[in-house]
Legacy VTK file of the C-alpha trace (Angstrom):
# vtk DataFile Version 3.0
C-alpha trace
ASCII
DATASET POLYDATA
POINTS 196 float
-6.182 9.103 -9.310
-4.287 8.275 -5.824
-5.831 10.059 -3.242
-3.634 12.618 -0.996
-3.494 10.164 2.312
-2.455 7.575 -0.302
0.262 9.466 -2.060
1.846 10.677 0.950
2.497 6.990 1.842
3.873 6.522 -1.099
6.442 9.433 -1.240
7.347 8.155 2.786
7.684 4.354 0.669
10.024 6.344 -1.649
12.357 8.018 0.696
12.320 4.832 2.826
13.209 2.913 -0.153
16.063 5.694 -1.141
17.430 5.512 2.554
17.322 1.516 2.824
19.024 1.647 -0.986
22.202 3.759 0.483
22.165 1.859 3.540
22.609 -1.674 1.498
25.277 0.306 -0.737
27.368 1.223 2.587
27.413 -2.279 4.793
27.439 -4.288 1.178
29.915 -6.682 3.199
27.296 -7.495 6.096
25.217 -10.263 5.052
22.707 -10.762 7.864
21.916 -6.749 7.539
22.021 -6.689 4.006
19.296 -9.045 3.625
17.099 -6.797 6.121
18.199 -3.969 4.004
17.201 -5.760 0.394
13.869 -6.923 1.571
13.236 -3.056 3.461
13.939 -1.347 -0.255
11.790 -4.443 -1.738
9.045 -4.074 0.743
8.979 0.021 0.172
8.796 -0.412 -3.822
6.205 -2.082 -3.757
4.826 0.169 -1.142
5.166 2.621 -3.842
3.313 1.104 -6.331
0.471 -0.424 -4.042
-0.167 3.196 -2.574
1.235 5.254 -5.660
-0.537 4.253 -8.568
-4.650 4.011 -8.682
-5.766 -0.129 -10.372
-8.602 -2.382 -9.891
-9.303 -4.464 -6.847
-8.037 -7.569 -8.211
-4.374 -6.368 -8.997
-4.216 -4.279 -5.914
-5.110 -7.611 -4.079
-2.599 -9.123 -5.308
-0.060 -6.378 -4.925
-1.280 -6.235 -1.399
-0.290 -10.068 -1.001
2.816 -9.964 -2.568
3.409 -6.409 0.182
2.602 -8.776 2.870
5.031 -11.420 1.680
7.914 -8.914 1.355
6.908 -7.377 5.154
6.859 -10.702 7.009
10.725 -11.724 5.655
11.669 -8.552 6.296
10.565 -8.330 9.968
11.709 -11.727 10.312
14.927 -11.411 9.506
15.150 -9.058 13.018
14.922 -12.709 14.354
17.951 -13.528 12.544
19.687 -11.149 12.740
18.807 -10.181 16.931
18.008 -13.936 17.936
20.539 -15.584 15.595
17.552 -17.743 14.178
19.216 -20.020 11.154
18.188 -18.455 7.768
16.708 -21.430 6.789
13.913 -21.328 9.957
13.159 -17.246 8.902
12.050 -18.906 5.585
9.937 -21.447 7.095
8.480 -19.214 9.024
7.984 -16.812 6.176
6.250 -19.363 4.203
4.212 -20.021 7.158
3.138 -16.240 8.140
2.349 -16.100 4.200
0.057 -18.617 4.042
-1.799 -17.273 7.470
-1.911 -13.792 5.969
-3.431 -15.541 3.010
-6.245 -16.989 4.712
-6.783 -13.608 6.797
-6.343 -11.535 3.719
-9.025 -13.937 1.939
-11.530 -14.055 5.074
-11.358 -9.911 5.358
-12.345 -9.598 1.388
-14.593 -12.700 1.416
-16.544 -10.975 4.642
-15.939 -7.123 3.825
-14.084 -7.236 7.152
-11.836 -3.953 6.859
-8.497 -3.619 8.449
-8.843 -7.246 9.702
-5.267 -8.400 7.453
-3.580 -4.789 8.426
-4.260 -5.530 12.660
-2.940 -9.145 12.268
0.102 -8.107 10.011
0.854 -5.173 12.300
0.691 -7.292 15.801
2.695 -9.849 14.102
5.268 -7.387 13.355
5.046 -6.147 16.666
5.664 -8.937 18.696
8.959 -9.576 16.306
10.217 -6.329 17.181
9.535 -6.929 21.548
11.469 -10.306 20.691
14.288 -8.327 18.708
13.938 -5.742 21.320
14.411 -8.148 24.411
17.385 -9.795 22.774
19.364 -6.709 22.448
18.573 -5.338 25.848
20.690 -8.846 27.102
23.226 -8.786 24.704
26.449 -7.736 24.325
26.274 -5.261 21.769
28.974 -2.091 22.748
26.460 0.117 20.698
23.052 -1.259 21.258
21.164 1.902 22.318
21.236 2.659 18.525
19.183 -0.373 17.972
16.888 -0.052 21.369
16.139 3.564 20.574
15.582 2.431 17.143
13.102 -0.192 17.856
11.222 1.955 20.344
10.861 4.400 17.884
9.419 1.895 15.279
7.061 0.896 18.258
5.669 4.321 18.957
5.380 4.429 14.807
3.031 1.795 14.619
0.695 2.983 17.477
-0.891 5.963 14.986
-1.809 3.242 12.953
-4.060 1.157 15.169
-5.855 4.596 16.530
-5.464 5.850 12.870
-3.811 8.724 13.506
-4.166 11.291 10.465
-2.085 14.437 11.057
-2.036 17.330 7.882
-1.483 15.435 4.918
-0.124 12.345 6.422
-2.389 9.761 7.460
-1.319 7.093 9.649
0.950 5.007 7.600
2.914 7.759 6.539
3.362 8.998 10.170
4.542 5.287 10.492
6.818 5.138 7.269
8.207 8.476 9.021
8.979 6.625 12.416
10.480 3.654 10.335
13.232 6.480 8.334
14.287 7.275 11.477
14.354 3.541 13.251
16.197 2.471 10.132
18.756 5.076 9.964
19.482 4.409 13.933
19.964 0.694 13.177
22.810 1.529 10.594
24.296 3.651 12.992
24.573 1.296 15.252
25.620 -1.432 12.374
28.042 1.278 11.839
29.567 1.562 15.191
29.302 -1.625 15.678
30.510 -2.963 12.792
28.923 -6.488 13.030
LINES 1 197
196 0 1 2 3 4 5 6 7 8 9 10 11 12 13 14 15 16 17 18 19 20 21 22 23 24 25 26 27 28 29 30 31 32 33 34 35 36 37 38 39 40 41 42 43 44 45 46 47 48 49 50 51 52 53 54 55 56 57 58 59 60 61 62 63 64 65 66 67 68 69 70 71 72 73 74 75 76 77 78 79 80 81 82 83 84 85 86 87 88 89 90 91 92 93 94 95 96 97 98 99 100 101 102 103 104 105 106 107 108 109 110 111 112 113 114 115 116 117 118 119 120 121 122 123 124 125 126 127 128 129 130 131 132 133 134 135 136 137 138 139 140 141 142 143 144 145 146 147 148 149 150 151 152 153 154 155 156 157 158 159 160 161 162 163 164 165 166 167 168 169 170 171 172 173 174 175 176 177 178 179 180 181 182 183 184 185 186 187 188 189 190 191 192 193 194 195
């Protein structure tokens, strides 16, 4: 049985991966978003099943790999689509963060070192989104307060996760998944508006 911090992240997973779905379906002809989009409603499926459904250790490791594989493409596709990296280079790098997380992932289980993967992942991510962030503050975007509100929002998100935040029946990556609805409903907006 999931417990109740767990299965709130996985309902937050769910509507995240039901907003990112009807995002996809509305900017079908953006390709550079798109790709965010497919890898978000990736990324929050298996966030579903990693926090939804109660296994052993040994598939939830892997589950938890393969989560970590879908969350550093998708944060590093901000880099192509805010710093115009080639596609090409955001797979490289994927494969690269990968195989990092890999060693991290194996060092935290190999030395009972909790959290160790989830602070590395999560400042990783976080420095992507300052990078995203500073390119849209110089750019020429018409609409690009949708995105900067949007990625200061996902910013405050992630702080109740490194003081681990629990609030009611939402622990702190649910309070985060929340913060990400709302970041990824402001960058469609301004996709919208936009129209890039």
């Amino acid at each position: 049985m999931t417990s109740g911090y767990e299965l709130s992240t996985a309902i937050t997973n769910l509507f995240i991966f039901i907003t990112s779905i009807f995002i996809f379906i509305k900017i079908k002809n953006n390709k550079r978003w798109n790709l965010f989009y497919l890898f978000l409603i990736l990324d929050s499926f298996m966030g579903i099943i990693v926090h939804g459904i109660s296994m052993n250790n040994t598939i939830n490791n892997i589950l938890w790999i393969i989560l970590y594989i879908l969350f550093s493409i998708t944060f590093n596709l901000l880099l192509y689509i805010f710093c115009n990296m080639k596609l090409k280079n955001v797979i490289k790098l994927s494969i690269l963060i990968f195989i990092i997380m890999f060693i991290i992932f194996s060092i935290s289980i190999k030395f009972n070192i909790k959290n160790l993967d989830n602070i590395v992942i999560l400042l990783y991510a976080l420095l992507l989104v300052l990078i995203s962030l500073y390119n849209i503050i110089k750019s020429n975007y018409i609409y690009k307060y949708y995105y900067i509100i949007g990625i200061i929002i996902q910013i405050i998100g992630i702080i109740p996760i490194f003081i681990k935040l629990n609030i009611g029946y939402f622990n702190y990556n649910g309070i985060c998944h929340l913060f990400t609805i709302i970041t990824i409903i402001l960058l469609y907006l301004g996709i919208k508006k936009e129209n890039i």
